[in-house]
C-alpha positions as CSV (number, residue, x, y, z in Angstrom):
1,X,21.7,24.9,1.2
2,X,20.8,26.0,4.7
3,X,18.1,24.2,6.8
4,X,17.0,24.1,10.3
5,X,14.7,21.1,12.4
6,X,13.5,21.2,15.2
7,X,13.8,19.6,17.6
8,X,17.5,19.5,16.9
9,X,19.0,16.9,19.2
10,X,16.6,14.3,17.3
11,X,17.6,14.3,14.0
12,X,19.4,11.0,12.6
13,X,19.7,12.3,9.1
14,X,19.3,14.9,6.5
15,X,19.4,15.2,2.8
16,X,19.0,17.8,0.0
17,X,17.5,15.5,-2.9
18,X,17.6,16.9,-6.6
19,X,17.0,16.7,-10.5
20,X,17.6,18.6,-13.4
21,X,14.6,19.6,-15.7
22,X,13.8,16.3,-18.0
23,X,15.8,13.7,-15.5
24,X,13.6,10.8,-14.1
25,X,15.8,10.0,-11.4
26,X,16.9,12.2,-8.0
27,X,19.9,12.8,-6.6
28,X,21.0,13.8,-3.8
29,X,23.6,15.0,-0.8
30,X,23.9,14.6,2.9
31,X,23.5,17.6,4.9
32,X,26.3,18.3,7.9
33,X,25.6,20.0,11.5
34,X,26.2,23.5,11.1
35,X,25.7,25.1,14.6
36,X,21.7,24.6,15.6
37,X,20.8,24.2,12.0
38,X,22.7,21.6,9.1
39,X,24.2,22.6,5.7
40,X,24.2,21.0,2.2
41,X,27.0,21.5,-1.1
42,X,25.5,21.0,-4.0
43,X,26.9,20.3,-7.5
44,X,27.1,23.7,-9.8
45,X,25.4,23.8,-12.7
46,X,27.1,24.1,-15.6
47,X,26.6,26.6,-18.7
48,X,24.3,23.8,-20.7
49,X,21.6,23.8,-18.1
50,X,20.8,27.4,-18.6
51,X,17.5,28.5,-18.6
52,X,16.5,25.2,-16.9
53,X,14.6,24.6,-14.0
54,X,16.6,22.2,-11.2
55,X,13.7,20.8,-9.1
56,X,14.7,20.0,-4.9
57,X,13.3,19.4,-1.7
58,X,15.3,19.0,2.0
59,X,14.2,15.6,4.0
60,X,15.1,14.5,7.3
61,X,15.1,11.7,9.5
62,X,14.8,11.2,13.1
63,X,15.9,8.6,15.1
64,X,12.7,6.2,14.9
65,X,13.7,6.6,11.4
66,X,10.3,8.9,10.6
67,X,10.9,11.2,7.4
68,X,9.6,14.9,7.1
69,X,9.9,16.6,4.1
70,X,9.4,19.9,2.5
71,X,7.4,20.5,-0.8
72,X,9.7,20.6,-4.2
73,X,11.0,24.5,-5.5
74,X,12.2,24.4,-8.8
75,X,14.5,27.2,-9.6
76,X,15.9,28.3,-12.5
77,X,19.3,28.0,-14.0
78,X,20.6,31.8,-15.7
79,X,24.4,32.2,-17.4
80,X,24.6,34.7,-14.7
81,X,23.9,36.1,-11.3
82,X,23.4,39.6,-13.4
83,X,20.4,38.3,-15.1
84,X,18.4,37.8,-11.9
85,X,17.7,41.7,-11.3
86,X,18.4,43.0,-8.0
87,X,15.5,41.7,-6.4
88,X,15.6,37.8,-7.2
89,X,17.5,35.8,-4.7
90,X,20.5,34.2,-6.1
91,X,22.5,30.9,-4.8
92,X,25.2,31.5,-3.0
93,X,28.1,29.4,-4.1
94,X,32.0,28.1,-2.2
95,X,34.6,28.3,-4.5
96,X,37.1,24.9,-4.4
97,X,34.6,23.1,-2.1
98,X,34.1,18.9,-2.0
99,X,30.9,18.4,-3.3
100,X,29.7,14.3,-2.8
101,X,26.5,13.6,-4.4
102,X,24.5,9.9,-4.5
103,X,24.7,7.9,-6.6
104,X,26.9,9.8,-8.5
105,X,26.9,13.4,-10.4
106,X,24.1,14.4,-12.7
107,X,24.9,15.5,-16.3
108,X,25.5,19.1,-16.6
109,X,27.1,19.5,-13.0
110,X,30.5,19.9,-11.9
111,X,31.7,19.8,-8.2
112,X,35.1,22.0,-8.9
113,X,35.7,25.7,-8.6
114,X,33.1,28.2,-9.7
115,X,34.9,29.1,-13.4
116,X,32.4,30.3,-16.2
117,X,29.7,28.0,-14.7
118,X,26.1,29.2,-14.4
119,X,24.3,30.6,-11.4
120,X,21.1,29.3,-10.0
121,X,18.8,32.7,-9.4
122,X,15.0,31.6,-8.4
123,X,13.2,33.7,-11.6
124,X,9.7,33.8,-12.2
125,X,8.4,36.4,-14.4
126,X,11.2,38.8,-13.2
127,X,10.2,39.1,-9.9
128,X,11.1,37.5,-6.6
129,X,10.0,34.0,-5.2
130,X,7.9,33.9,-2.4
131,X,8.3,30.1,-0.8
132,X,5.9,28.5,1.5
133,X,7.4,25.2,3.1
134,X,5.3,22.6,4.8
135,X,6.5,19.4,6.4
136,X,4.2,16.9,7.6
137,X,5.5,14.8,10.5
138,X,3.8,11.3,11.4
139,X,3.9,10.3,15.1
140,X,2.4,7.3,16.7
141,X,-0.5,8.6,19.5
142,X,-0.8,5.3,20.9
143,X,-1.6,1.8,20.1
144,X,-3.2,1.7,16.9
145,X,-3.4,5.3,16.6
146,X,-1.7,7.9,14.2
147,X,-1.4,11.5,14.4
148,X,-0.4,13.8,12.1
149,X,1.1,17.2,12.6
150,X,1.6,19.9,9.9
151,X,4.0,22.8,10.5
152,X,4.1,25.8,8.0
153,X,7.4,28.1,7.4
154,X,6.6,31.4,6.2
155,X,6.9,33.2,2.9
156,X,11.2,33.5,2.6
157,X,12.5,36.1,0.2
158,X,15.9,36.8,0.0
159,X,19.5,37.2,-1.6
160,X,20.0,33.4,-0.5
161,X,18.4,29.8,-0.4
162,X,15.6,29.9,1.2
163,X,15.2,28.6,4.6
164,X,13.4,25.5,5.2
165,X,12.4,24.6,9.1
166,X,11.3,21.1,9.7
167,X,9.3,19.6,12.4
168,X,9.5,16.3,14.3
169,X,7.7,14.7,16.4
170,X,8.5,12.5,19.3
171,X,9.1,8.6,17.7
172,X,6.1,5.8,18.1
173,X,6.3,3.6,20.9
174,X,7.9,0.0,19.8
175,X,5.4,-1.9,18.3
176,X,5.6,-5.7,18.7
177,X,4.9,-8.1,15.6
178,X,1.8,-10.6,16.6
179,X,2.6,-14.6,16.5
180,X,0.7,-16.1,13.8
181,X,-0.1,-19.9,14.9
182,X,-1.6,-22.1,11.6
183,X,-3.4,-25.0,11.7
184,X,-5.3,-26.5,8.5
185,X,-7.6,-29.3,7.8
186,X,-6.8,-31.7,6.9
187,X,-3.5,-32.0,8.4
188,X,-1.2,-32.4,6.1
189,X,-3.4,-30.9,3.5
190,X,-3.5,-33.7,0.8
191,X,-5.9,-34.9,-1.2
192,X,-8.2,-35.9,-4.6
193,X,-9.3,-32.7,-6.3
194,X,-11.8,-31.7,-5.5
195,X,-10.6,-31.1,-2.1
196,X,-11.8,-28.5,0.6
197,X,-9.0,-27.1,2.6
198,X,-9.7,-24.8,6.2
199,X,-7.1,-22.2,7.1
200,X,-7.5,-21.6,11.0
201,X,-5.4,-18.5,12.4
202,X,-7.9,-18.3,15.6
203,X,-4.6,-19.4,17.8
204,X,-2.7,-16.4,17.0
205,X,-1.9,-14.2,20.0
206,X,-0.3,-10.4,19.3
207,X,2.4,-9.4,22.8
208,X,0.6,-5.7,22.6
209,X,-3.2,-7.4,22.8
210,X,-4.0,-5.3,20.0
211,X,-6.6,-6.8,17.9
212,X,-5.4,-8.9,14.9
213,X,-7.1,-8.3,11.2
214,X,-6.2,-12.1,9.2
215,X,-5.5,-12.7,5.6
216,X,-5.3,-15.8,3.5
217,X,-3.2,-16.3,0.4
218,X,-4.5,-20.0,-1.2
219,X,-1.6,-20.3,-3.6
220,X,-3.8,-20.6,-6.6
221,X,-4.4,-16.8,-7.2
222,X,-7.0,-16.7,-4.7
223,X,-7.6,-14.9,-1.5
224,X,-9.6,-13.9,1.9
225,X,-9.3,-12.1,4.3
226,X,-11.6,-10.4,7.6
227,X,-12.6,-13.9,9.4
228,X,-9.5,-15.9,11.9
229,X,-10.9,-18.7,9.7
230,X,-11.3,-19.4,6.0
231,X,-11.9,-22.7,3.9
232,X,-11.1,-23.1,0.1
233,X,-12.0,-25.2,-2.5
234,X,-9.1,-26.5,-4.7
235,X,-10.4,-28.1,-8.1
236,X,-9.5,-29.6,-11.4
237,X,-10.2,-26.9,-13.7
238,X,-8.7,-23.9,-11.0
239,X,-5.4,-25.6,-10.0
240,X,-3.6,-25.7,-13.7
241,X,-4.8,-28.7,-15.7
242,X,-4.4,-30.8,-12.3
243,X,-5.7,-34.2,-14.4
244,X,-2.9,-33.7,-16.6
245,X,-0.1,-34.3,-14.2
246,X,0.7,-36.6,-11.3
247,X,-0.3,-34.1,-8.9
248,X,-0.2,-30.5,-7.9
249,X,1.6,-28.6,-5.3
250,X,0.4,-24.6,-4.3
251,X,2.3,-22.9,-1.3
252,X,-0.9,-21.4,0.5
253,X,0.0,-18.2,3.4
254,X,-1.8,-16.9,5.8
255,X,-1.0,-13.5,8.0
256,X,-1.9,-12.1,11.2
257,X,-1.6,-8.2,11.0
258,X,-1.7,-5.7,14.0
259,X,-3.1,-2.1,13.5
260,X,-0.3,-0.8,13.2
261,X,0.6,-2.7,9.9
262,X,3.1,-5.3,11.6
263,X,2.0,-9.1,10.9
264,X,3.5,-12.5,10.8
265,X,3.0,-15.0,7.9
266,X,2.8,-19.0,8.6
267,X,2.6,-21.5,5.0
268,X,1.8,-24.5,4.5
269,X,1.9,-26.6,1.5
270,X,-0.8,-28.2,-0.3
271,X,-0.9,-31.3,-2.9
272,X,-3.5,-32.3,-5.1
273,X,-4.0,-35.2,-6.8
274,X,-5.9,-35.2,-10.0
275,X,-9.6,-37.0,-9.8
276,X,-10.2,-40.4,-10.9
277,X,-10.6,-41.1,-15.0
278,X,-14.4,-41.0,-16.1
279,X,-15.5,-44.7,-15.7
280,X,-18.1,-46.6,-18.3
281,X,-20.9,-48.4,-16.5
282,X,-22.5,-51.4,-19.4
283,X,-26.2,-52.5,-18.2
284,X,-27.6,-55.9,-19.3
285,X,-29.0,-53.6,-22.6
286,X,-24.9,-53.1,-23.7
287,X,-25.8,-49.6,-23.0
288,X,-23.1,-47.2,-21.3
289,X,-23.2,-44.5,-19.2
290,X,-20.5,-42.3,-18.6
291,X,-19.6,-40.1,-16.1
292,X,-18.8,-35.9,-16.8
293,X,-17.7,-33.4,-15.3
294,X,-19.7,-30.1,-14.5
295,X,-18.3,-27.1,-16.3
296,X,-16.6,-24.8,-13.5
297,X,-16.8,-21.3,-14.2
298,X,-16.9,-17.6,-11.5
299,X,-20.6,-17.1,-10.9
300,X,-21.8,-13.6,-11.9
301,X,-23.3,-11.3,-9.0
302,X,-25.1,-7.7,-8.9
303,X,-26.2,-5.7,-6.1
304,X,-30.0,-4.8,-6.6
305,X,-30.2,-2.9,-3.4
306,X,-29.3,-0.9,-1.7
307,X,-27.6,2.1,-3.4
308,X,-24.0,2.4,-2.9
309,X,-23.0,5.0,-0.3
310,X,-26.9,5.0,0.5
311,X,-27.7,6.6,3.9
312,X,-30.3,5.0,6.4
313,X,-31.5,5.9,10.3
314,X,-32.7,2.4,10.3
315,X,-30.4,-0.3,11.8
316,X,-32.3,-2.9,9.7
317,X,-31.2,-3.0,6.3
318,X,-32.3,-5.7,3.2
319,X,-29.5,-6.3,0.8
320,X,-30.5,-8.0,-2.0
321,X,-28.4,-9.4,-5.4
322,X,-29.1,-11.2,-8.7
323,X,-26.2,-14.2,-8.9
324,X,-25.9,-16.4,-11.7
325,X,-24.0,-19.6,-12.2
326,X,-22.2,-21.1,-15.3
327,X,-23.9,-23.5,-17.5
328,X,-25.0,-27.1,-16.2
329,X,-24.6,-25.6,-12.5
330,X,-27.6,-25.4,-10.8
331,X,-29.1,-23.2,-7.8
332,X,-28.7,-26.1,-5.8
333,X,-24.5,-26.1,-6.3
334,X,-24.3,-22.6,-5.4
335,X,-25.0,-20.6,-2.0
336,X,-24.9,-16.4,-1.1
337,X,-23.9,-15.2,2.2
338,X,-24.1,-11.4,3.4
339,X,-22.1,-9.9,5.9
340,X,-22.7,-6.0,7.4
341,X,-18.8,-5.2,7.9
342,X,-18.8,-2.3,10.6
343,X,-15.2,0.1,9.4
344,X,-15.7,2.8,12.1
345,X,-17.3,6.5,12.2
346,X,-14.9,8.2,10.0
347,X,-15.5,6.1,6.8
348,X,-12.0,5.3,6.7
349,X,-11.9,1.7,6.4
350,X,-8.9,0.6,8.1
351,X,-10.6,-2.3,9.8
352,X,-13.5,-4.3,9.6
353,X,-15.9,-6.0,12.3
354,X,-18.4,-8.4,11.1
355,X,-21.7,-7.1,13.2
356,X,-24.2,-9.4,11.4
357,X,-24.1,-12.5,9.2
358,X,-27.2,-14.3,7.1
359,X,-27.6,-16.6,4.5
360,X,-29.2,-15.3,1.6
361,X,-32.7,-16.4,1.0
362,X,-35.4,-16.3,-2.1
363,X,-35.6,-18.0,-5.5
364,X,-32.4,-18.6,-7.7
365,X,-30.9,-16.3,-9.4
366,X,-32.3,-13.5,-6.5
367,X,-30.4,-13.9,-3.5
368,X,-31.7,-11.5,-0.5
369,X,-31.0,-11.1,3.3
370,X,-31.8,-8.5,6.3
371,X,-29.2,-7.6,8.7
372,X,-29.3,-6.2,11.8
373,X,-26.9,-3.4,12.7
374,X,-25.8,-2.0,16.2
375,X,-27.4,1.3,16.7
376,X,-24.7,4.6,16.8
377,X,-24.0,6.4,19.4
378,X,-23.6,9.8,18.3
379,X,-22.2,9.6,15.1
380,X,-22.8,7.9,12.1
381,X,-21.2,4.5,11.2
382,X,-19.7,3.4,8.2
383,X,-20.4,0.1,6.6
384,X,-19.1,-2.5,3.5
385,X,-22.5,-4.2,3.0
386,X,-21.1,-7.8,1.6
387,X,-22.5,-10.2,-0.6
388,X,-20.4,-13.4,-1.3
389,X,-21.6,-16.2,-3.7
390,X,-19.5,-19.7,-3.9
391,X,-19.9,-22.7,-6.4
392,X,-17.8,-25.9,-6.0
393,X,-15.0,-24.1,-7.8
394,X,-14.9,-20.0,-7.7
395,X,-16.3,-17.2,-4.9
396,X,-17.1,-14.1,-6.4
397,X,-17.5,-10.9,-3.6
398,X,-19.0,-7.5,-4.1
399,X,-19.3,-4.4,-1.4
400,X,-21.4,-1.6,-1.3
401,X,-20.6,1.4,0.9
402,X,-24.0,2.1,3.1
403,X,-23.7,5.0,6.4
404,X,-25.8,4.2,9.3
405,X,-26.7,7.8,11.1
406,X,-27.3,8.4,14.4
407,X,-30.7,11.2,14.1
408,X,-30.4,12.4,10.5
409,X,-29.2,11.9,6.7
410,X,-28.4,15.6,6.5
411,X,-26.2,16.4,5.8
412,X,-25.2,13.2,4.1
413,X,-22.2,12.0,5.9
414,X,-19.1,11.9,3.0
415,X,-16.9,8.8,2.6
416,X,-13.1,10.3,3.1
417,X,-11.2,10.6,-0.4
418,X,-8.5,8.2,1.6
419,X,-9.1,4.3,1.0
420,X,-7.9,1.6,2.5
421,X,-6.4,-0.7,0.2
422,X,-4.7,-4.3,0.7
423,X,-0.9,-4.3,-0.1
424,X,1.9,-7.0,0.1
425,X,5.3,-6.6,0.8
426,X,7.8,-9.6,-0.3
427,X,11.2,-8.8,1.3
428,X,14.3,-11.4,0.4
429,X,16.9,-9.6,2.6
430,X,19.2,-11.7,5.2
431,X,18.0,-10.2,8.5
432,X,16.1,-7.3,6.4
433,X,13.0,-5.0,7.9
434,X,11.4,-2.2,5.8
435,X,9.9,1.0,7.1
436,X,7.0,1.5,4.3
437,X,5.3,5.3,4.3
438,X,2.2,5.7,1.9
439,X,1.4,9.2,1.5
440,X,3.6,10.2,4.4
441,X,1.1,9.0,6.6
442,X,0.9,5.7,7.0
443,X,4.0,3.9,8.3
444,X,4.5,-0.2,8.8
445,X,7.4,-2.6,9.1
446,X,7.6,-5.7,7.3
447,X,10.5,-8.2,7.9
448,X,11.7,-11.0,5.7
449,X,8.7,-12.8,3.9
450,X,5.5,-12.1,2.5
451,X,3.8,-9.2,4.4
452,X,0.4,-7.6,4.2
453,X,-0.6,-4.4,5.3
454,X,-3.7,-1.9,4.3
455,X,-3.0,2.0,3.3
456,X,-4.8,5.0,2.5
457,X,-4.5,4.9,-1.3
458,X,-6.3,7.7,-2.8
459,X,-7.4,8.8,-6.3
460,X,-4.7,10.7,-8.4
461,X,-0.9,10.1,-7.3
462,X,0.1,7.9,-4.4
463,X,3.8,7.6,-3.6
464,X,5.2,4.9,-1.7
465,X,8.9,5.3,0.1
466,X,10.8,2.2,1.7
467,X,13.7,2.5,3.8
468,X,15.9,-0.5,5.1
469,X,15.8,-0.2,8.5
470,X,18.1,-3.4,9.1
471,X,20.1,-5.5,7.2
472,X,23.1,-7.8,7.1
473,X,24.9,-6.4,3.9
474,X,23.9,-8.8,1.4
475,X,22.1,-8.2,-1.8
476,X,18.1,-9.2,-1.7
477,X,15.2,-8.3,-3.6
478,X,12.0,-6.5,-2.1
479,X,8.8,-6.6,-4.2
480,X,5.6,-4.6,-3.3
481,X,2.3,-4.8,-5.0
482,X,-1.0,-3.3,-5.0
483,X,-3.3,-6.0,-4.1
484,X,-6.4,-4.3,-5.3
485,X,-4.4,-3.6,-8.7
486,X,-8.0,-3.6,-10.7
487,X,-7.7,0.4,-9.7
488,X,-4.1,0.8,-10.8
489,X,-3.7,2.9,-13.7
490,X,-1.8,0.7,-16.2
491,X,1.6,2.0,-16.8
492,X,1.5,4.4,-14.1
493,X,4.5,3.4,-11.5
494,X,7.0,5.8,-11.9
495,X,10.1,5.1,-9.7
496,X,11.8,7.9,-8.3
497,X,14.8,6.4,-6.6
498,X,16.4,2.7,-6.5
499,X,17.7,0.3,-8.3
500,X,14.6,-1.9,-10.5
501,X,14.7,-5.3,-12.1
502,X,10.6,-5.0,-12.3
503,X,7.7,-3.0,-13.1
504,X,4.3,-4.7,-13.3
505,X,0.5,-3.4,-13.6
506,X,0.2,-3.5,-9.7
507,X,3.3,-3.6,-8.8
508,X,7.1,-3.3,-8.7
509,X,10.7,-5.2,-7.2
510,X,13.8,-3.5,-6.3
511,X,17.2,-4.7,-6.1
512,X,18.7,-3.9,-2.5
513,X,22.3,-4.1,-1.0
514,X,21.5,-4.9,2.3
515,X,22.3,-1.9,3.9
516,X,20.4,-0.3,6.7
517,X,19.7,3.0,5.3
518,X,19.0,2.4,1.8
519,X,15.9,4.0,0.6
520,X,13.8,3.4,-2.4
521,X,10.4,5.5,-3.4
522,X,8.1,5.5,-6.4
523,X,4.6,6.9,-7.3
524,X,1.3,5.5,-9.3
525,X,-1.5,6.7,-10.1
526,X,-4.9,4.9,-8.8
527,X,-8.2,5.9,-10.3
């Protein structure tokens, strides 16, 4: 296999990766320097995978480790070059040549002399392939910023492997993690359930100045994020049967993430201790009262209006929800808050500013507010219109989309198929960072720790890659998971290479050596 990059003097690495018809897994072998392009040996195929179809694709690295690929070809595997016709390109193949594939040799190949093996000859109906290669390249424009750039090869027809050229663009300027600083109150956060605990990442500073996005991980399943500050509730019934035991411990994390996906993760540990036994009050009439305990339950909230993805010229917008509570909790115990969360002109979320904030107002269960949005400039701006209803134990949040145009509704600006969506990275490697692509697109590097980054998910088949990008040599586990995993298609992650121990709804672990270099990818689909 014969493949040229440009530009050539920055390419750190190159692979052929391959699979035979019906096997899960890829293989694959390194490609050499060959003059100003790089060559591949693969395994031949022998007589049993005849009539087959061997699927491949050439990737390369450069040296900010960024990855270009091609798209897959899947040839066809004949007894013989003589079946092809004279007109279908046929592999060309060394006789006695070293062949070294990873992680070892697929059934049906052998890496020795040609014998009686078979011949791969690209068929399709008896004619010749015509192959169109495009490689997408991701290069960083800037602080924050991403650009992409798509290079196209022509059509290649001929009596050899066709020839794949590769573009790569010049690597991202070093982006430096931000310092999370954590302070909570109370200090050390201890206390009789129930007990209210503040999360305050407002002293975090990032060496770039970029602007910091902040998310909360309470340790009890639940989570915030947007605000530097958050406060949550811990309580009896939502911390595990706490009046049961002796006391509770939770291990609560908060990040600080840049733009460009790098972050830094304080914890901090929080005890509860379980409430005081009901007590029996006896009046002069040997009557008793006892005390009880209100019910604690996740309120139940709908948006009324407006629309989702509805499309105003007005910069004054009334949201308005129905919210209900469990039994025995009244209106008075619970409270709805709206937010207008500006996401930018291009409707692809990747960050959030909070323009407006107001309580919501009216007669329980209707909860309503009017916000007041900045006015566009000259295109329209995208919104998440929030509402956000707490009791003393649960917070249930909904979003709507809403567009904000700048002279006119028409055409109706479209929200981009490409959705951010909140991911976490938990990587247990001595001295480990991971380079994570989403789609080929989005890159980030989380070190050792929990991590959190947004991506642009979209609807169909995502594919995640990971490569090691530093390491010490000994063995770790790395764990990603889909944070919004309500839009996971159950049973849909397919891993394509590295070693598992886990596969869950919204996510999955790997087992990892250590080694810089090692590189694990899988796929799911997300509805």
């Amino acid at each position: 296999m014969n493949a040229c990059f440009r530009p050539t003097a920055g390419v750190a690495r190159s692979r052929v990766y391959f699979r035979p018809d019906g096997t899960p897994r890829w293989y694959y072998v390194e490609m050499k320097a060959d003059q100003s392009c790089s060559a591949g040996i693969l395994p031949k195929p022998g007589k049993k995978l005849a009539g087959k179809k061997v699927a491949y694709y050439v990737e390369v690295q450069d040296q900010a480790f960024q990855a270009s690929r091609t798209a897959e070809y899947t040839p066809i595997v004949v007894g013989s070059a003589a079946e092809c016709g004279p007109s279908v390109p046929v592999a060309p193949f060394l006789n006695n040549a070293t062949v070294a594939v990873f992680p070892s040799v697929p059934a049906g190949f052998t890496v020795g002399g040609i014998g009686t093996a078979g011949t791969v000859g690209l068929v399709a109906a008896g004619a010749a392939v015509a192959s169109t290669a495009t490689v997408v390249a991701v290069s960083d424009d800037g602080p924050g910023g991403n650009a992409t750039t798509t290079t196209t090869a022509a059509a290649v027809v001929s009596t050899t492997a066709p020839t794949v050229t590769t573009t790569s663009t010049t690597p991202p300027q070093t982006n430096r993690a931000p310092r999370a600083v954590l302070k909570t109150t109370p200090d050390p956060a201890t206390g009789v359930s129930p007990l209210t605990v503040t999360f305050d990442l407002c002293g975090s500073t990032d060496p770039d100045g970029d602007r910091l996005s902040f998310f909360f991980d309470f340790g009890d399943g639940s989570h915030a994020s947007g605000e530097c500050s958050s406060s949550h509730t811990y309580t009896a019934s939502s911390v595990r049967q706490v009046g049961t035991a002796a006391q509770a411990v939770f291990t609560a994390s908060a990040s600080a993430v840049d733009p460009s996906n790098a972050s830094d993760t304080r914890t901090r540990t929080v005890t509860i201790e379980p409430p005081p036994p009901p007590t029996a009050t006896t009046t002069t009439t040997t009557t008793t009262t006892t005390t009880t305990t209100l019910p604690c339950g996740p309120p139940t909230v709908f948006f009324n209006s407006p629309a989702n993805g509805t499309c105003s010229l007005s910069t004054s917008v009334t949201v308005d929800a129905t919210a209900t509570a469990p039994t025995a909790i009244t209106s008075v115990m619970m409270r709805a808050d709206f937010f207008g969360q500006f996401l930018g002109g291009t409707c692809i979320p990747l960050t959030t500013v909070t323009e407006d904030t107001q309580p919501g107002t009216g007669t329980p269960p209707n909860y309503s507010a009017t916000l007041t949005l900045l006015p566009p400039a000259a295109m329209p701006k995208c919104y998440k219109l929030v509402v956000e209803v707490k009791t003393a134990c649960f917070t249930t949040t909904l979003f709507r989309d809403y567009i904000l145009a700048f002279s006119s509704c028409t055409p109706t600006p479209q929200w981009h198929e490409a959705r951010p969506a909140t991911w976490a990275s938990d990587l247990d490697v001595e001295g480990g960072r991971l380079q994570v692509v989403v789609n080929g697109t989005a890159a980030s590097y989380p070190g050792v720790g929990r991590s959190y980054g947004t991506a642009p998910f979209v609807s169909g088949e995502n594919r995640v890659e990971a490569t090691l990008v530093e390491g010490r040599g000994r063995p770790g586990l790395w764990r990603f998971d889909a944070l919004a995993s309500g839009g996971v298609v159950p049973a849909s992650i397919r891993v394509i290479a590295g070693e598992v121990v886990t596969v869950g709804e919204g996510g999955v672990t790997f087992r990892l050596h250590g080694q810089a270099g090692e590189r694990v990818t899988f796929v799911f689909q997300r509805r």
